[in-house]
N, C-alpha and C positions, 0 to 999 in steps of 0.2 A: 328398647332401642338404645345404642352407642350413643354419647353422647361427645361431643367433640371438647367440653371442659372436661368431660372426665379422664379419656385421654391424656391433656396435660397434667393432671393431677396423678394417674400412674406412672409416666414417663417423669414427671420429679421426682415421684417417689423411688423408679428403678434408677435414676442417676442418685440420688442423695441417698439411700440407705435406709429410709426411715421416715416416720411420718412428721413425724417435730421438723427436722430438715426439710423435706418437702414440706411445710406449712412456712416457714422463714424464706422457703428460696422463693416461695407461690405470694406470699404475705398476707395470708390468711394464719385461721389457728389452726392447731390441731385436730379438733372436733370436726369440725371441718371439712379436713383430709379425710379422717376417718367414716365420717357421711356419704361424701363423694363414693370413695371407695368398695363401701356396701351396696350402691346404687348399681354401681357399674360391674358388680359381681352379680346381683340379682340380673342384669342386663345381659349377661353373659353366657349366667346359666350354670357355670363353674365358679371353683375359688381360681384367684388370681396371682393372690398372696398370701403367704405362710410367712408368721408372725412366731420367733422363738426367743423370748426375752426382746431384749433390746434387739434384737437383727431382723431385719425382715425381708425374705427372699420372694423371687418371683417363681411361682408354679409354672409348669410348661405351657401352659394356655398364657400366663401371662406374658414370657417371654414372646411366645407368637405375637401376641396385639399388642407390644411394645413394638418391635418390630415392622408390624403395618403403620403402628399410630405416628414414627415418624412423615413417613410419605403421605400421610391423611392429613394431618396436622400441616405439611409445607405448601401439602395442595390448595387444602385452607385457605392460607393465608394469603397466598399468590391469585387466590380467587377475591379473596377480601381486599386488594391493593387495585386487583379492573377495574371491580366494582366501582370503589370510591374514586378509580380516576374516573369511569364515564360518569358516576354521576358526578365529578366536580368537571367534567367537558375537558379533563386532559386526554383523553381515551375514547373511540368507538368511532363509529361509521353512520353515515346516512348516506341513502345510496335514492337519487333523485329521478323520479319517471317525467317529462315533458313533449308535449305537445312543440313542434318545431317552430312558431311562431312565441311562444312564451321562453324557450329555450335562448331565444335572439335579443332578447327586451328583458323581459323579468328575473330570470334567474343567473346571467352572467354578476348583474351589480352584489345579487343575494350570496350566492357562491364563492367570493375574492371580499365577501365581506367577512365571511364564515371562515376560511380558511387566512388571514387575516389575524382574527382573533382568537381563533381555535386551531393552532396548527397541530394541536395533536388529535384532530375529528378528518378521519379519509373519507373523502368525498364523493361521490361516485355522479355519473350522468348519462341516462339512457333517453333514448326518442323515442315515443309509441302515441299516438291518437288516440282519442276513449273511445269506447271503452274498454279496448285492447290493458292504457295505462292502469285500467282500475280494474282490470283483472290480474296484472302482475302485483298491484299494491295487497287484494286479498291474497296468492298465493303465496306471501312473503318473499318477492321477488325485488322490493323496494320496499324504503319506510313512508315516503311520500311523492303523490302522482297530483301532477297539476294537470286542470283538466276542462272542458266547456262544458257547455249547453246553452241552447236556444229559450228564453222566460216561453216563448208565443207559441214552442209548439210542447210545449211540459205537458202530460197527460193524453197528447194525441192517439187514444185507442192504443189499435197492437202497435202502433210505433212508438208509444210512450220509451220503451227501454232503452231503442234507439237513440231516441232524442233526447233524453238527459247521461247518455253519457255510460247508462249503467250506474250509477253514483248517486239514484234518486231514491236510497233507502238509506234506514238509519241505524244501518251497522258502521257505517263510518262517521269519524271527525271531519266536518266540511267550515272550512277557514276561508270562507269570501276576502278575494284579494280586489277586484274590479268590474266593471258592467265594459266591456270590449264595442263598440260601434263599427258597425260595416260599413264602409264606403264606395262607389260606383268609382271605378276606375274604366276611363276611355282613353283612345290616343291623342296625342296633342294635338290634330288638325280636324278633330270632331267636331260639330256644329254644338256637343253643348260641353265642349270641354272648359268653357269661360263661363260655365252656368254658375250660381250662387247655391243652387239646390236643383234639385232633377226629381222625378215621380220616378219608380218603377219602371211604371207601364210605356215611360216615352222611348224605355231598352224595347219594348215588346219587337219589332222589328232587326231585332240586330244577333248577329251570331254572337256564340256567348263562349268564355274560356272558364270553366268551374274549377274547384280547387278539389278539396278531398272527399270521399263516397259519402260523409254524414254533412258536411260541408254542400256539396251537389242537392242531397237529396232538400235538404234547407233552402237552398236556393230556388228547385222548383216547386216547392210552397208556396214560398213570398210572389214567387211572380203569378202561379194559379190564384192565389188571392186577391192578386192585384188586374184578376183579369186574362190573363195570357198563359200558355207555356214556354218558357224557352228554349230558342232550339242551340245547343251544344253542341258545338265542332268538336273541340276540344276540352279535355279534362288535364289534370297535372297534379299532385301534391306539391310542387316546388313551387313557394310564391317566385323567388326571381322569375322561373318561367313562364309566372302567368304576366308579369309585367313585360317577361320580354317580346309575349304572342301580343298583347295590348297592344305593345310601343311597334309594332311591325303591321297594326292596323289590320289585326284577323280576328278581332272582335273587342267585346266589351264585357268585366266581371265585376263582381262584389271582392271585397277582400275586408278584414279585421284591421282595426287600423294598428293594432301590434304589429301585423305581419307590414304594413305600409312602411313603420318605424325603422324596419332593417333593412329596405330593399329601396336602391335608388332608382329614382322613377323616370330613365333614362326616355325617353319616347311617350311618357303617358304622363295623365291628369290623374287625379281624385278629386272626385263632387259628391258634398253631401247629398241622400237618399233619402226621398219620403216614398212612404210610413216609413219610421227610424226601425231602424231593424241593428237590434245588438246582441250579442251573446255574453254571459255568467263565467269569469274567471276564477276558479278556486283552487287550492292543496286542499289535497285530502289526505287524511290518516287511517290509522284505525285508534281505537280508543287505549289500548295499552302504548300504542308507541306515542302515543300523545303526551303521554307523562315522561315521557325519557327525552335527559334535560340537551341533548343535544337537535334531535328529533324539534322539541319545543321551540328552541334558538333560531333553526331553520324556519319554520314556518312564521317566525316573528320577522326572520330578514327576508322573506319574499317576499311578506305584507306592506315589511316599510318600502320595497323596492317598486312597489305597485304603485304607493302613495305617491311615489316619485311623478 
């Protein structure tokens, strides 16, 4: 196999003339050169160089991989200068999968903190639910997907996959950011909108506005546990719009209190719920992009953005 020292050590030698010179211009010895140069003759398969007295010319093979060795050698190097910017964080990309309630809260402070102090890292930011996010994260569609899950229904039979998200094996890096609390949102003129705390089961009568299909499906759990099924008018992935059916008194839902954080609660309350019912905030990786030091940086500034 070619080896890319040897290369420079024929390309001295076909600028200098010789191997004493290419040993002064390289600042190695002679012996050296001469070493290198058998190596990369065995490598080759042919002679390279024809030695007559003092002169020493390049054979036709060697002028060929003279010739390529410059462009290999510039490639080299230009590969050797990314490298060391991404890994000293002047250089490369992270490209971020989010959940649209984590997208509003968590990752704006984490994102302008990164970009901030790494302005030579492109950033990127896509929307997707798990575990859509954690199937673009293994396709290499992203380097890191923030993502949920419910602790109460981890292992529920065949809907085990469901309900953690996709993300409940251990091919990936999982970077617990927060424990998320659901809260009962009603309209302002509800009989228990000035409650201090509410049960489930006192919704059991009331129509209900659910949020997203793995979100929905959570929801009619807690309350069959609690006794009841709810009956669903309405569904929406858009918290504004679930606040805004709340605030117009066509019913009553659960929401994350992330998603509460970005959305003003023009027409509606939030009261905390018993049984607490919360879901599992986390980045995930995979275990090689874990080590790539821009990759790392991010997941430390959406941790401290959580702590916030």
């Amino acid at each position: 196999m070619i080896e890319a020292r040897h290369l420079r050590v024929l390309r001295a030698v076909a600028t200098t003339g010789s191997f004493s010179a290419a040993a002064r211009e390289l600042g190695c010895t002679q012996p050296a050169v001469s070493q290198q140069m058998k190596a990369l003759e065995q490598s080759a398969g042919t002679p390279l160089l024809v030695r007559t007295g003092r002169e020493t010319r390049l054979t036709e093979a060697g002028r060929a991989l003279v010739r390529h060795a410059a462009g290999i050698l510039a490639g080299l190097t230009a590969a050797e200068e990314e490298i060391a910017a991404i890994a000293g964080l002047r250089a490369g990309r992270v490209r971020l999968v989010s959940f649209p309630s984590g997208s509003s809260t968590l990752v704006p402070t984490a994102l302008a903190g990164m970009r901030a102090a790494r302005p030579g890292i492109q950033i990127s930011l896509e929307e997707a639910e798990p575990p859509r996010s954690v199937e673009m994260l293994r396709a290499g569609d992203c380097e890191i997907a923030l993502a949920f899950r419910y602790p109460e229904t981890r292992g529920a039979g065949a809907d085990a996959a469901d309900a953690d998200g996709g993300w409940g094996k251990d091919d990936l890096v999982v970077r617990p950011l927060l424990t998320d609390r659901l809260v009962g949102v009603v309209p302002e003129g509800h009989p228990l909108a000035d409650a201090e705390r509410i049960r489930i089961d006192e919704f059991a009568a009331e129509p209900w506005i659910a949020g997203c299909p793995r979100c929905r499906r959570h929801l009619v759990e807690i309350c069959e546990n609690a006794g009841f099924t709810p009956r669903i008018d309405f569904a929406t992935d858009d918290y504004p719009a679930v606040f805004g059916l709340v605030g117009a008194g066509l019913g009553v839902a659960v929401m994350p209190e992330l998603a509460v954080e970005s959305v003003r609660h023009k027409g509606a309350r939030t009261v905390p719920v018993e049984p607490a019912v919360q879901r599992e905030i986390v980045a995930l990786t995979l275990p090689d992009l874990a080590r790539v030091p821009a990759v790392a940086e991010m997941l430390d500034r959406l941790a401290a953005a959580a702590r916030r």
